[in-house]
C-alpha positions as CSV (number, residue, x, y, z in Angstrom):
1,X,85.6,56.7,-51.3
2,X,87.2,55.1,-48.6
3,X,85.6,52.8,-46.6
4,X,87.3,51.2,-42.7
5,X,84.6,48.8,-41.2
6,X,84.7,45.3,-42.8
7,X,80.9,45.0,-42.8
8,X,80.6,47.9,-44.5
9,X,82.9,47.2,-47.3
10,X,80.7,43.6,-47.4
11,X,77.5,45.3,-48.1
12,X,78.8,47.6,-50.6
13,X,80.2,44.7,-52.4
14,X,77.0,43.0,-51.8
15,X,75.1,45.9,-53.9
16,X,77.5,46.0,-56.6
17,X,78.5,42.4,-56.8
18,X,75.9,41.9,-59.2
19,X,76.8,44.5,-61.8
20,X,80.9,43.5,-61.8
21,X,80.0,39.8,-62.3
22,X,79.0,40.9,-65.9
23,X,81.9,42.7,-66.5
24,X,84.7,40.0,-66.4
25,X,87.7,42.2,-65.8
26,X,85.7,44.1,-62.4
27,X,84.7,41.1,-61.0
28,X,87.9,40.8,-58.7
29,X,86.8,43.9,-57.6
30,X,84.1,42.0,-55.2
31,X,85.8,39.1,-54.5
32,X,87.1,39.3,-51.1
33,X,87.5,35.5,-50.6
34,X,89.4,35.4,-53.8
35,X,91.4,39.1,-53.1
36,X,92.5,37.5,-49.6
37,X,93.2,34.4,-51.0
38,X,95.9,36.3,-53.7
39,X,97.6,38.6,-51.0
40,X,98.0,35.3,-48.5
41,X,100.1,33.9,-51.2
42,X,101.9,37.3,-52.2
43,X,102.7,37.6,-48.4
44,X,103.4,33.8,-47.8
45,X,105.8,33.5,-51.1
46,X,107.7,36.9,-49.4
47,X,107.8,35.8,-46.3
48,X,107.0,32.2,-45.6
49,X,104.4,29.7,-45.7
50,X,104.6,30.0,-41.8
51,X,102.8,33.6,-42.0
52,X,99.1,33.7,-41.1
53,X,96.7,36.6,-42.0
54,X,93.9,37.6,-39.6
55,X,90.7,39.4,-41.1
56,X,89.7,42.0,-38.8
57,X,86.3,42.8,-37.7
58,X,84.1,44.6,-35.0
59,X,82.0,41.3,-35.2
60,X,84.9,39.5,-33.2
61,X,84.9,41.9,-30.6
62,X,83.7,39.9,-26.8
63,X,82.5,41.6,-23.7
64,X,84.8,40.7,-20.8
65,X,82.9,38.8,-18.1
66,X,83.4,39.8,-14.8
67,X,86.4,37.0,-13.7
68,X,88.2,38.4,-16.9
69,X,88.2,41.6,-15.5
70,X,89.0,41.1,-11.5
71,X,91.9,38.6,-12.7
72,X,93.4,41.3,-15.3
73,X,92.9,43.9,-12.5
74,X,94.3,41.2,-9.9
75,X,97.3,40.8,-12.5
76,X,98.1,43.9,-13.2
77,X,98.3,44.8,-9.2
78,X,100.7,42.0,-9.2
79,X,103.1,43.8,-11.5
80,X,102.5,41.4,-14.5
81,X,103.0,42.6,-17.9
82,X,100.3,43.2,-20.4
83,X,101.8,40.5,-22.4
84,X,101.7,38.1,-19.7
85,X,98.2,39.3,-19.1
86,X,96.7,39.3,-22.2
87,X,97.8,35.2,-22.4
88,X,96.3,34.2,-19.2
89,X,93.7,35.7,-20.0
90,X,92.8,34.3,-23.6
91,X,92.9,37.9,-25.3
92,X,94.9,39.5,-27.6
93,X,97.8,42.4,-26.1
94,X,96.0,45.0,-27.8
95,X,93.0,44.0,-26.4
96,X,94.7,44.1,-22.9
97,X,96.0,47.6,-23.5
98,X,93.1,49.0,-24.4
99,X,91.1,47.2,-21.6
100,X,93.3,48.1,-19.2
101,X,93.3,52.0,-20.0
102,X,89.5,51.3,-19.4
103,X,89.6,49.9,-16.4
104,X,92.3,52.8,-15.1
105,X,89.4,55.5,-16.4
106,X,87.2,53.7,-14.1
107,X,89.3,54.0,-10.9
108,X,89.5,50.1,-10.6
109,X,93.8,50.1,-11.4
């Protein structure tokens, strides 16, 4: 099975939660506090304490208000890059990217 959307991964764990909690070696199977917890410190012993992990998830995702998008359009006609753009504007370069294929789609860049 193979599942790619965080809340969907939650609620199955949700469902079966119960049923591994009885069966002591399963129940890190539904632990994603603890699972996240363990790879943080795998990661952080490899590479440094200084590493930080960021859960992804749809949840997170914000609409872009109408100044976000006239001062990424207003940057971008500037010639500033996507990096530049993405940290005046508070968002992540990805986010940017993506935002700004968007907004060429749309005839606005």
């Amino acid at each position: 099975m193979k599942i790619n959307k965080e809340k969907d991964v939650r609620h199955l764990l949700n469902i079966i939660a119960p049923y591994t909690q009885e069966i002591p070696s399963m129940k890190y199977k539904t632990s994603i506090e603890e699972n996240i917890r363990l790879k943080m410190e795998e990661i952080q012993s490899k590479y440094g304490k200084d590493v930080t992990i960021v859960i992804s998830s749809s949840n997170r995702k914000r609409a872009y208000s109408a100044l976000e998008i006239n001062r990424i359009i207003e940057l971008k006609k500037a010639g500033i890059t996507d990096q530049a753009t993405a940290d005046e504007v508070g968002r992540t370069y990805w986010a940017i990217v993506y935002k700004i294929s968007e907004l060429r789609k749309q005839d606005l860049l």
